[in-house]
N, C-alpha and C positions, 0 to 999 in steps of 0.2 A: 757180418754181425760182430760185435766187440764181444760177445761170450761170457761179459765179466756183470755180474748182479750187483751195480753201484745204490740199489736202494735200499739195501739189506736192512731191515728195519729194526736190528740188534743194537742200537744208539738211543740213549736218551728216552730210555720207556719205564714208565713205572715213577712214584712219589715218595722216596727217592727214588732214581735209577739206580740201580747196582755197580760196584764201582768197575764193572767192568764194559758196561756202556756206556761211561761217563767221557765227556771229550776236554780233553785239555787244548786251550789253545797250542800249544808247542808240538800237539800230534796231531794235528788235520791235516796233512798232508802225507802220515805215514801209511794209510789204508785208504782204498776209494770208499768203502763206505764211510768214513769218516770226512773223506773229504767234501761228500757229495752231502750228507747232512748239515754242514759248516756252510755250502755255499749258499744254504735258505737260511740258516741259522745263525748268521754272523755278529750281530751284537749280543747274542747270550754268551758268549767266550768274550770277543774282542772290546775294547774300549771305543766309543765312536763319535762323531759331532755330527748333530741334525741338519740336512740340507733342504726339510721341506716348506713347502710353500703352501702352509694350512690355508691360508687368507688369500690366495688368490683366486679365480675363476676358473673353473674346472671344464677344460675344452671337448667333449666327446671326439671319440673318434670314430668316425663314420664308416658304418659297415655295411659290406658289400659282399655278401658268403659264398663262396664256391666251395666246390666238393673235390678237393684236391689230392686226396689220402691217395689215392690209386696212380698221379701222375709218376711217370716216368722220370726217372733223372739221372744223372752219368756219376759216377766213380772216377776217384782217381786213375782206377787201372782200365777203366775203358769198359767195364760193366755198367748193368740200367740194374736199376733195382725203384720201387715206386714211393713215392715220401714218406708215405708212415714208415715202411723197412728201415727207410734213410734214418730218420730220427731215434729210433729204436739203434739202430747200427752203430751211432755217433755218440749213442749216452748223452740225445738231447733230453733237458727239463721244460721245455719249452721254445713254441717260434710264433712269431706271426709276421703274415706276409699283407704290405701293403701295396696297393696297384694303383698310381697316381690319387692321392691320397683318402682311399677307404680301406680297410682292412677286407684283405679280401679271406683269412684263412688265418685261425687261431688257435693252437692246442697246447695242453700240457700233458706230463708225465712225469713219472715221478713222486706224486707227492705236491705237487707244487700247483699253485691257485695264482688266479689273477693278482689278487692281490700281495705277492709273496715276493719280499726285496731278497734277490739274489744277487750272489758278487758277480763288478763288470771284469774281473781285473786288469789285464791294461788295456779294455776297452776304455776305463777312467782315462788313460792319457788324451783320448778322441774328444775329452772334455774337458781337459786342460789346454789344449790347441784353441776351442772355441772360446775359453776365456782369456788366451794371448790376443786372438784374434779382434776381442772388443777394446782389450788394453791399447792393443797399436793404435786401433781405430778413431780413439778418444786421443791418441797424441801420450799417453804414460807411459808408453812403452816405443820401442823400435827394432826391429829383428837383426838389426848389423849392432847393437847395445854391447860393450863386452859387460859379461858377467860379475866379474871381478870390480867394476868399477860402480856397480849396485849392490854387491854383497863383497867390501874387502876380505875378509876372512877366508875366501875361496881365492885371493892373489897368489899363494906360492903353491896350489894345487895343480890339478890338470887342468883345469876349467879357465886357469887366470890370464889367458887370453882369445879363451873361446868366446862367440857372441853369443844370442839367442837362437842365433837362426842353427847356428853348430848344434842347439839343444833340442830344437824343435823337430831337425833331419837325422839326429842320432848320427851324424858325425863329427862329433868329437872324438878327437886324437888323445884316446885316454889307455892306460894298461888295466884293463877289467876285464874279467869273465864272467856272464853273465847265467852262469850253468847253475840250477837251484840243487842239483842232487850230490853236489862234490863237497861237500864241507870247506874245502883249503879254497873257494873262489869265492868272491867278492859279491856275487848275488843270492847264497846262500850267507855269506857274512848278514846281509841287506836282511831276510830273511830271518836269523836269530835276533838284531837288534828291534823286526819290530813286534819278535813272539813266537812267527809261525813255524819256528823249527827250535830243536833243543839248542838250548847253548850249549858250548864245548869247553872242557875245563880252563883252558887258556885263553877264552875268550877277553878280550878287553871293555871295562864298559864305555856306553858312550852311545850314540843315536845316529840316525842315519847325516844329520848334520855333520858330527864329528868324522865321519866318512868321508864325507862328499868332501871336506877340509884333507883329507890327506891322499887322495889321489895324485898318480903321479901323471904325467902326459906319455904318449906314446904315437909317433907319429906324427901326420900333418891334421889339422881339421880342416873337413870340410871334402877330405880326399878319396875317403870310403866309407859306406855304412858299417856301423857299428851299433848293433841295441844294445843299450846300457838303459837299464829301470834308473838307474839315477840318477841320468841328466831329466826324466820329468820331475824325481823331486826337489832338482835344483832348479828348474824354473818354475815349479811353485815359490821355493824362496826368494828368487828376484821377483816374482808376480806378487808378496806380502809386501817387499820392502819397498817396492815402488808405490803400493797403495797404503801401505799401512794397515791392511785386510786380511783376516784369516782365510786360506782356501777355504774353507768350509761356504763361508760367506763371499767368496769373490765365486763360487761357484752358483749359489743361489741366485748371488744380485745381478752377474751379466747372463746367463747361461736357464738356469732351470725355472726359475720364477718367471720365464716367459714361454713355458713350455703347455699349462694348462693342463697339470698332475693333477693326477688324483690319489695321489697312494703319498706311505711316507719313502721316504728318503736318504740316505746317512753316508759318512765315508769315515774309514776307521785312522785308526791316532796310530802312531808308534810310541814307546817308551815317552819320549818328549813332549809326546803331546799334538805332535804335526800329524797334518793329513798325510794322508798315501796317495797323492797326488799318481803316483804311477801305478796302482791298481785297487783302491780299494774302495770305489764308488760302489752302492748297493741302490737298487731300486726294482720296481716292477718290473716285469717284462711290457705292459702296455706303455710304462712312461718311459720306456727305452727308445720304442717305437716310435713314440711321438718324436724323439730326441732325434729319431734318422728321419723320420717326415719333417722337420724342419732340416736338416740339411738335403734333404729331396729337391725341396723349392727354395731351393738359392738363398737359405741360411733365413728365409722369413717364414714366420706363424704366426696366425690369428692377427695380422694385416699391421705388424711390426716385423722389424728387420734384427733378429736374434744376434747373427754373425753376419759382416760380411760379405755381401757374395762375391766380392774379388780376391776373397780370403779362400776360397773351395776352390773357387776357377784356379789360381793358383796352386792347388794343392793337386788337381785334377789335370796338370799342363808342365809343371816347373820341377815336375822331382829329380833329382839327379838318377838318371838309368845306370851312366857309368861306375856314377859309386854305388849304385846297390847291385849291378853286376858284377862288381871286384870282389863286393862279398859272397855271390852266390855263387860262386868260382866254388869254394871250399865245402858246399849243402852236398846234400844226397842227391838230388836230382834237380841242377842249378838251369835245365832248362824249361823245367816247368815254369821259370819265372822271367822268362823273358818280356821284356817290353813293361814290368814292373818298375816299382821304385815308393821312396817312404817320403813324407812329406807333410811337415807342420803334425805330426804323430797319426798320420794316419798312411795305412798301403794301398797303392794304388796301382792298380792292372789294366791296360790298354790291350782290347782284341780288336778283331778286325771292326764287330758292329757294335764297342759302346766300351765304356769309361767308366769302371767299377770304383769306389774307395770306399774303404772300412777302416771301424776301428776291433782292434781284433787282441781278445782277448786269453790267457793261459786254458787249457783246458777246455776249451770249447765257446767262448762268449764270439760273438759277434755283431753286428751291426752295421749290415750292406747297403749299400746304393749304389744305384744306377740313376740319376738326374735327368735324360735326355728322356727316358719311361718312368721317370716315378715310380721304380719299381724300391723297396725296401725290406729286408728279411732283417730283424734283431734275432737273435738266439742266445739261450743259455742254456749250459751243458753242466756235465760232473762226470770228466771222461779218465779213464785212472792214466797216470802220466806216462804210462809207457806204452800206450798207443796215442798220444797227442798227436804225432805227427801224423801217422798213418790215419786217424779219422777225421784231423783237420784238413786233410788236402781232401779228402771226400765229402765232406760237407760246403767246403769251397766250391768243390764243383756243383755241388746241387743247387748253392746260390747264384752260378754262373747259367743254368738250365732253366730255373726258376725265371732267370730275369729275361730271358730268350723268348720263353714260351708265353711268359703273360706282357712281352711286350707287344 
């Protein structure tokens, strides 16, 4: 069990609140409970652009109820403990599990209601993949594309002879660290400019744009994985300049407006104005679901074809093991990731009996599949960031148990 009370319900109570529940955006990430309110609460602090699809036909999701609370499931350390514990253990706010496509098992905690847009955070990249994925598809795009020759401005960077596909497998040969709690590195820089951490007196201003412009290269691309949150925001900006489209809107029109939502929808701004293409998609947890049940069945819903399906097979077949084994060389425990690997932003784990890929988010989001069973778990969490690691690999494994047993 995580021990730690992320619902503390000392935030934002009372008309006014007192100033000392009050949350600013620049400190939601310095307290769980602060954080854990922010991740249901995120357009009352943040600036955001609407992604939903008011006007379209609202698809049910078909449900099929089992009584699940009690099943068994594994730990990262090799303990069973039964899914309600798990979820409690993890600092979930919610999961639902779908079994070739009906929901078979729904809960919340927390606080949190069906209808309550939580942050994906870089589960959002898992939906920037499927909007490359439409772009290629129509011919606007090409994953061997260099970057640089779609967005000049990014020529004497790191970027300026990387392609798409460098952007898409987070191998790009860049000098970035992507550690949010260090101040002096580059993904808490990313961070300050688009709010969610204090600035620092020496800070420079400028946007995550002006960033992405001054990278330097480091390396070969293409040689080793490397996560950088800001190669997806740099292929949001080749994805606007090729269409002339706000993300906001290139995620609606290829992506979510064929999903048959029902809730609303948002992804938040930086200073500038730009989406957060690399984590700041907010939605339900039902239309997250739906979002993995359309890549369940081979990237088609409601009898159109969303992304793809040679875009998954792909993603499910082609990732570089070697480069995401050079990086896992340097992890805590680089053998739990064997036969792994990242691919068009999402990770992907090969076991003996089946072909897992997610998109997987800071602090607990999730959004699992298994294709071959139509098995699907989405999740959202608010898990305090110094057991991330330690309750992401245990909820990993409960969705590697989960997809076992209900196959």
């Amino acid at each position: 069990m995580s021990g730690v009370d992320v619902a503390d319900d000392r935030v934002m109570r009372g008309f006014p609140p007192p100033p000392e529940q009050r949350v600013r955006l620049e400190e939601v990430y310095s307290e769980p409970r602060l954080t854990h309110w922010y991740m249901q609460h995120v357009r009352e602090v943040s600036g955001t652009a609407d992604v939903s699809s008011r006007h379209a036909r609202v698809v049910p999701l078909l449900e099929e109820p089992m009584d699940l609370d009690g099943v068994k499931v594994g730990r990262a350390d090799g303990e069973k403990w039964n899914l309600d514990d798990m979820l409690r253990g993890v600092c979930a706010d919610g999961i639902i599990i779908l079994r070739r496509g009906r929901m078979v098992y729904e809960r919340y905690l927390h606080g949190m209601k069906p209808d309550t847009p939580h942050l994906y955070q870089s589960v959002t990249k898992a939906l920037a993949s499927c909007v490359a994925a439409d772009l290629v598809e129509v011919g606007s795009l090409r994953v061997d594309d260099r970057v640089a020759a779609i967005v000049p401005e990014l020529a004497d960077s790191a970027y300026g002879d990387a392609t798409i596909r460098h952007l898409l497998d987070m191998s790009v040969g860049i000098r970035y660290e992507d550690e949010l709690d260090k101040p002096e590195y580059d993904g808490a820089r990313l961070c300050r400019l688009e709010g969610v951490q204090p600035k620092l007196a020496d800070d420079e201003p400028g946007s995550a744009y002006d960033l992405a412009t001054q990278t330097q290269k480091e390396g070969e691309h293409g040689a080793v994985f490397h996560y950088v949150s800001l190669n997806t925001f740099v292929l949001g900006w080749v994805m606007e300049r090729v269409t002339g489209t706000s993300v906001p809107d290139l995620i609606r029109t290829h992506v979510w407006s064929k999903l048959g939502t029902e809730h609303d929808a948002y992804i938040t701004l930086d200073g500038a104005g730009s989406a957060q293409l690399e984590g700041g998609f907010c939605s339900s947890l039902r239309d997250m679901a739906r979002f993995g049940l359309m890549l369940s069945q081979g990237g088609q819903y409601d009898g159109q074809q969303v992304v793809p399906a040679w875009w998954l097979e792909d993603v499910k077949h082609n990732g570089d093991k070697a480069a995401f084994a050079a990086a896992a060389e340097s992890w805590d425990d680089p053998r739990s990731y064997d036969g792994c690997s990242y691919r068009s932003c999402f990770w992907v784990c090969e076991s003996d009996d089946h072909i897992a890929f997610s998109g997987v988010g800071w602090l607990g989001q999730r959004v699992y599949v298994v294709q071959e069973t139509g098995i699907v778990v989405a999740m959202f969490s608010s898990r305090p960031q110094q057991l991330e690691d330690e309750l992401g690999a245990h909820a990993f494994q409960a969705c590697e148990d989960l997809a076992r047993l209900l196959a």
